[in-house]
N, C-alpha and C positions, 0 to 999 in steps of 0.2 A: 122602632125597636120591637122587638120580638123576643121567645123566650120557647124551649122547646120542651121547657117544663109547666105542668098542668097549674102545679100551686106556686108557680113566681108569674109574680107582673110586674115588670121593667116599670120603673117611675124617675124618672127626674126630679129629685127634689129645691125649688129654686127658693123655698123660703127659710132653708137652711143650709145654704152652701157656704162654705168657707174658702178664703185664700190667704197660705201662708208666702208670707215674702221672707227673705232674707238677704244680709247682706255681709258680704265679705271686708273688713277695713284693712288695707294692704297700702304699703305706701312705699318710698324707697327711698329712707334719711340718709343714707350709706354709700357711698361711691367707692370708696377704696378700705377696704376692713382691715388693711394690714397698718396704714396708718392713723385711719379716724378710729381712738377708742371705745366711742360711745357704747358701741355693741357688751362692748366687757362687763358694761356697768349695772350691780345689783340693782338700784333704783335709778329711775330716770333716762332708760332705753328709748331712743328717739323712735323704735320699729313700732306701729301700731298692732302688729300681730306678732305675738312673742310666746313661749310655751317654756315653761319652767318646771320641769319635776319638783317633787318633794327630793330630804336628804334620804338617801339611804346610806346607811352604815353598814360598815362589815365588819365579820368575826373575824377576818383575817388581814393583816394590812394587805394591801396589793401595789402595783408598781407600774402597771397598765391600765388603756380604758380602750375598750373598742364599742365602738356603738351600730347596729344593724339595722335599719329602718325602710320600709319600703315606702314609698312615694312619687306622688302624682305631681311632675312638675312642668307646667306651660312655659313655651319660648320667653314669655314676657315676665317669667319668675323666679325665682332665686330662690334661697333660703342656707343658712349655717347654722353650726351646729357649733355650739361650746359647751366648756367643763369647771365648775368649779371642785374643790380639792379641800376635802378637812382634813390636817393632819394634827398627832398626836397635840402640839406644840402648836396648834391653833386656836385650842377652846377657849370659846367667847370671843373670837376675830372672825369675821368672815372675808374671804376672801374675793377679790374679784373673780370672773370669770374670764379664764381664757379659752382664745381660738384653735380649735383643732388644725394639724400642719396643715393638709390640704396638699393634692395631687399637682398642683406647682407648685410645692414648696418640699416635695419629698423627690428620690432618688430610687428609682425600682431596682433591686441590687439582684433579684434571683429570677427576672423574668416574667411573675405571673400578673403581671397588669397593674400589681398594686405599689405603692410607693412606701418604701423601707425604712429609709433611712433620713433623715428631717436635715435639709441643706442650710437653712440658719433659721433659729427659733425666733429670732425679730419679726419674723418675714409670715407667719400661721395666718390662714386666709381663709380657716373654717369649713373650706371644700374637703370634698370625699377626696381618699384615697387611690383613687382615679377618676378618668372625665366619664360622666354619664350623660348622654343626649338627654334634651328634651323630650317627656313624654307624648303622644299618643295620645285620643282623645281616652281618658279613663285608664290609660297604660299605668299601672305601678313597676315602676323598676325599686331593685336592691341596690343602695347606698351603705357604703361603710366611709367609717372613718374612724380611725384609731391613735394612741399617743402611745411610746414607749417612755422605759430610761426614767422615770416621774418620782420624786420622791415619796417615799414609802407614804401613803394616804389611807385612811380607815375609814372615810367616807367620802361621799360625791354627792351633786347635781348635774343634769343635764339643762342645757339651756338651747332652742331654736328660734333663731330670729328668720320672719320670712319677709321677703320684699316683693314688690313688683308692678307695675305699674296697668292693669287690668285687673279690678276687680271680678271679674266674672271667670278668673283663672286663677285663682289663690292655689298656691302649692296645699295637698291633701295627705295624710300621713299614716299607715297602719302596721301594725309589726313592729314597733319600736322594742328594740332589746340593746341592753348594755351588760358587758364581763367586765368586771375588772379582776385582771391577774399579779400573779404575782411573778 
């Protein structure tokens, strides 16, 4: 080691080094989201990696939820995205969480990639809005996923369950943003 500065001397410190480990708990309790409910469930989500917002309320009711999130997701990874719904005529119930339609289960009615129109609401599979490839080492791509038509609601949570079967590739998430409209 060398140093091209007069008052630094390179040192190796080997009786204080550190190593930080970590680890990713990923698992895949889930094979088919359209039929197994677990996912839905406030407590007792069989996903060991789960991310649940706080409520946020709004001044306005609203009637939509679109959710914008960019993310890092490996061949071997998964992840959905659900919505719970507080309306007027809920207080003190909460409700389950349901599954966003999901790009097989919508119908692209104007062209622009994304799916419009929701082909049977039994059928919501938590997928984005269209199919987005596998990321890239580090690639974040833009994910959407949106619901119409919803009864008038004044508040929300978001909920993402992730799966996958290599830990060392846990889907990664930044930019998460949610509207709800009216």
């Amino acid at each position: 080691m060398n140093s091209s500065d007069p008052n630094l001397s390179p040192v190796i410190d080997t009786q204080n080094s550190t190593i930080v480990y970590g680890r990713n708990r990923l698992n895949a309790p889930v094979i088919d989201y359209v039929s197994d409910g677990s996912a839905n469930l406030i407590e007792g989500d069989p996903h060991t990696s789960v991310y649940v917002s706080n409520k946020i309320s709004l001044k306005q009711p609203a009637t939509s939820l679109k959710v914008l999130l960019s993310a890092y997701r490996h061949s071997s990874a998964d992840f959905r995205v659900l919505y719970q719904l507080y309306t007027v005529d809920s207080t003190g119930v909460e409700q389950s969480f349901e599954l966003f339609p999901g790009y097989d289960n919508l119908r692209d009615t104007d062209d622009d990639g994304y799916g419009d129109t929701v082909i049977d609401s039994t059928k919501n599979s938590g997928r984005p809005d269209a199919f987005v490839v596998s990321s890239k080492d580090n690639e974040f791509i833009e994910y959407q996923f949106s619901v119409d038509e919803l009864e008038q609601f004044t508040g929300f949570k978001i909920k993402i369950v992730m799966s996958g079967s290599d830990e060392a590739y846990a889907p990664r998430f930044k930019d998460l943003r949610v509207i709800a409209l009216a």
